[in-house]
C-alpha positions as CSV (number, residue, x, y, z in Angstrom):
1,X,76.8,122.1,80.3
2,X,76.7,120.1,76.7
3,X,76.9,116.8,76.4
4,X,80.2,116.6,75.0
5,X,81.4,118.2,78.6
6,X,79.3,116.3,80.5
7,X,80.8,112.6,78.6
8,X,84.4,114.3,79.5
9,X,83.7,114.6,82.8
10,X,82.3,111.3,82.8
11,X,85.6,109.6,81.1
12,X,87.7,111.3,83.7
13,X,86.0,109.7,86.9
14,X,85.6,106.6,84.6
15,X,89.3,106.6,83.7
16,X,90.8,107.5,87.3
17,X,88.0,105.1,88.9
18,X,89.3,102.3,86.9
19,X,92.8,103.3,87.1
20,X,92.4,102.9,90.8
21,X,90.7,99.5,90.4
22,X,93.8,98.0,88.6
23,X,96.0,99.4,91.0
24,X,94.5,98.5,93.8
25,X,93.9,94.6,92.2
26,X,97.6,94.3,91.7
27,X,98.6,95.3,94.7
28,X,96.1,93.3,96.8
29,X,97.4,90.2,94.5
30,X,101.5,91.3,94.9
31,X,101.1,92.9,98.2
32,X,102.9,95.9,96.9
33,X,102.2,98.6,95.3
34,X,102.5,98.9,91.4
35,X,105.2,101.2,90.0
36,X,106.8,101.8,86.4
37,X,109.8,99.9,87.8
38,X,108.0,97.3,86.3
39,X,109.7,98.3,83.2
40,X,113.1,97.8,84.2
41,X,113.1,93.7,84.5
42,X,113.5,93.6,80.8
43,X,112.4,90.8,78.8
44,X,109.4,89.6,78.8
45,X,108.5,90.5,81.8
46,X,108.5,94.4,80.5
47,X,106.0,93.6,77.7
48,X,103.6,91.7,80.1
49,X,104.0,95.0,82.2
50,X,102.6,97.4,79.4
51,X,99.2,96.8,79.4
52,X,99.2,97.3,83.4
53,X,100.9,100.0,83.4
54,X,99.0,101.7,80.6
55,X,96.0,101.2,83.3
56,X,97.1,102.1,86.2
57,X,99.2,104.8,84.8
58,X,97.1,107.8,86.6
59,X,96.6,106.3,89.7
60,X,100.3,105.3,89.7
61,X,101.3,109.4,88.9
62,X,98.8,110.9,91.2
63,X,100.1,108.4,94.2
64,X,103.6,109.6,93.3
65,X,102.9,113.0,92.9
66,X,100.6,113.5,96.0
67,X,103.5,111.2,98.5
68,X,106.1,113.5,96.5
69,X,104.9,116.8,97.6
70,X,104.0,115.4,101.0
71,X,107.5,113.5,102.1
72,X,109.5,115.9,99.2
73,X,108.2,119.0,99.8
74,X,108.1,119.0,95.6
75,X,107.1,122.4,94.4
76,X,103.4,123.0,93.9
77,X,103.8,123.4,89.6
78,X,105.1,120.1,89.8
79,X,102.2,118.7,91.7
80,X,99.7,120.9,88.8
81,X,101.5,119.4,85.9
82,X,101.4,115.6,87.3
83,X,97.6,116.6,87.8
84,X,97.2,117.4,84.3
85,X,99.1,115.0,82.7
86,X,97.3,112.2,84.7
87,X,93.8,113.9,84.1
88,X,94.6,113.7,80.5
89,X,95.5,110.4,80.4
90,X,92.5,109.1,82.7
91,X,90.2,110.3,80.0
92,X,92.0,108.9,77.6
93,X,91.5,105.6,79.0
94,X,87.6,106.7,79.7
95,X,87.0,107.5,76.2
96,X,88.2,103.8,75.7
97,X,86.4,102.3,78.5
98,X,82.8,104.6,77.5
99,X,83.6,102.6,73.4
100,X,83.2,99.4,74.9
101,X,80.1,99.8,76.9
């Protein structure tokens, strides 16, 4: 493996490990869950929301997506593209977190 897999693989447990933190922070604080229906108070409220949300976005997706094809019976593409979509984004917010340390 080269390095430059090896710090990918590190920025996606990074980024899903922290995604998970933030979720589970907010909802031990709110005693529920987060969702993106935080976007749909409005107002200031929907600002404060972004910077959440643009945490806990692939924990939020996977927990979706994984309750979805349980209680849904959602097709198993739509589970694989919610994978990748959150995978992407986790290292996104890896790469981020791996620049500050």
């Amino acid at each position: 493996m080269s390095a430059q897999q090896i710090d990918s693989f590190l920025a996606l447990g990074l980024g899903f490990a922290f995604a998970g933190l933030i979720a589970s922070v907010y909802t031990a604080w709110r005693q529920q869950p987060v969702s993106f229906s935080l976007l749909l108070r409005g107002g200031a409220g929907a600002i404060v929301a972004l910077p959440l949300l643009a945490a806990a976005g692939p924990a939020i997706i996977m927990r979706n997506t994984l309750r979805g094809r349980r209680y849904e019976r959602r097709p198993i593409h739509f589970v694989a593209m919610s994978t990748i979509i959150a995978s992407f984004w986790s290292i996104a917010i890896g790469f981020q977190l791996l620049r500050l340390i």
